[in-house]
C-alpha positions, 0 to 999 in steps of 0.5 A, a space after each residue: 748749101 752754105 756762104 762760107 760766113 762763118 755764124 759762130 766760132 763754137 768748140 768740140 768739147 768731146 769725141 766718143 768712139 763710136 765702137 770701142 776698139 774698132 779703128 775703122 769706126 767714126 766718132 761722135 762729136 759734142 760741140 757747144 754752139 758758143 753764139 750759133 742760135 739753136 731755137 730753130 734747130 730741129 734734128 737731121 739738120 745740117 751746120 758746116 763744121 770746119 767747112 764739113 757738113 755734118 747732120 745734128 742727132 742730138 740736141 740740147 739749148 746749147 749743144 749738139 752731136 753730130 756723127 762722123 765717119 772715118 772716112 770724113 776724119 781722113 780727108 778732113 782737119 779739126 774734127 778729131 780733137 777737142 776745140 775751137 770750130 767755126 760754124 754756120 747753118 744751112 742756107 736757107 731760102 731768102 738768105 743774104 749770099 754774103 760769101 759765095 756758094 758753099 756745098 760743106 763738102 771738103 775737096 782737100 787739105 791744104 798747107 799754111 806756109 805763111 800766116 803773118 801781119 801785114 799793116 792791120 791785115 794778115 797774110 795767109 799763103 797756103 800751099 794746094 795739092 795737084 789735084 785742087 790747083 787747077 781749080 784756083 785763080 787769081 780773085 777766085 773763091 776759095 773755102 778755108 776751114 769753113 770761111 769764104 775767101 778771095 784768092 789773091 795770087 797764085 803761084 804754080 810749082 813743078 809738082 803739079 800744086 800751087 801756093 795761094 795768098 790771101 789777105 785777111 782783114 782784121 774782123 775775119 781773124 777775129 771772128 773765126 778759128 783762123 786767128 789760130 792758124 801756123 806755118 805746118 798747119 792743115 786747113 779744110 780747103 773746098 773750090 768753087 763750085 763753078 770752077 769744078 763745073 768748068 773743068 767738066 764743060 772743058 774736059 768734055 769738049 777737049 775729049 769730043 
């Protein structure tokens, strides 16, 4: 689990095919830390990446490698090219839960369609496919590239999606990987865990 509180903005500095020639096989990315502290780190341990946890198998006092697999480099954005990532270890025991309870498992792609300044913030407006809309709501959480946010406002469309807003404070731009965002660019996007346990609960009752 993670707090969506992005440690360190690190970046992927090379992707090497994990079998030459073959499409279907994943790769093996070399990430260097940047400020996420390693000291503690041990092999097989988890760091959100993006907002996808990855497993490290390989580690030196600044970098390290994780392995993913096509099917990951399919449902998720950033992972496949050299880079600026955000990053966080796993959370532990007796850690401050600044953001809000993260799994590191991407639900989706979502789509910027507004990144401006507003005053000293900046507005952010991504639109959700069907599938995730439900799962969104107004002063809700929402995970975006691996940051925890606060869903402003929620407007439906009639394919069944939704555009959300959401005002980012100048620290949180300044501190992750979003400073770089643009309309057309796809983000990482994972709901809140309670929003997903609710749907069950509901969808439950309704077929009893």
């Amino acid at each position: 689990m993670f707090t969506g509180i992005v440690a360190a903005v690190g970046a992927i500095t090379q992707v090497t095919p994990l079998q030459e020639g073959n499409e279907n096989a994943g790769v093996r990315l070399t990430i260097s830390a940047g400020d996420l502290p390693l000291k503690e780190t041990k092999l097989g341990d988890s760091i959100a990446i993006q907002g996808a946890c990855m497993t490290v198998v390989s580690l030196t006092d600044s970098s390290f490698d994780v392995d993913v697999s096509r099917e990951s480099l399919n449902k998720t954005a950033g992972l496949d090219k050299p880079g600026e990532v955000n990053l966080e270890h796993a959370l532990r025991v007796g850690d401050s839960l600044d953001g809000h309870l993260v799994s590191g498992h991407v639900d989706g792609l979502g789509t910027v369609a507004k990144f401006s300044p507003v005053g000293e913030s900046w507005d952010l407006r991504i639109d959700v496919p069907p599938h995730l809309a439900k799962y969104l709501a107004y002063k809700g959480s929402i995970t975006v590239n691996g940051v925890s946010l606060t869903v402003n406002s929620v407007q439906d469309d009639a394919q069944g999606g939704c555009r959300i807003s959401i005002n980012l404070i100048p620290h949180t731009v300044q501190v992750t990987t979003l400073k770089h965002l643009k309309p057309g660019y796809s983000v990482n996007l994972e709901v809140d865990t309670i929003a997903r346990y609710v749907e069950r609960m509901l969808s439950v009752q309704k077929a009893g």
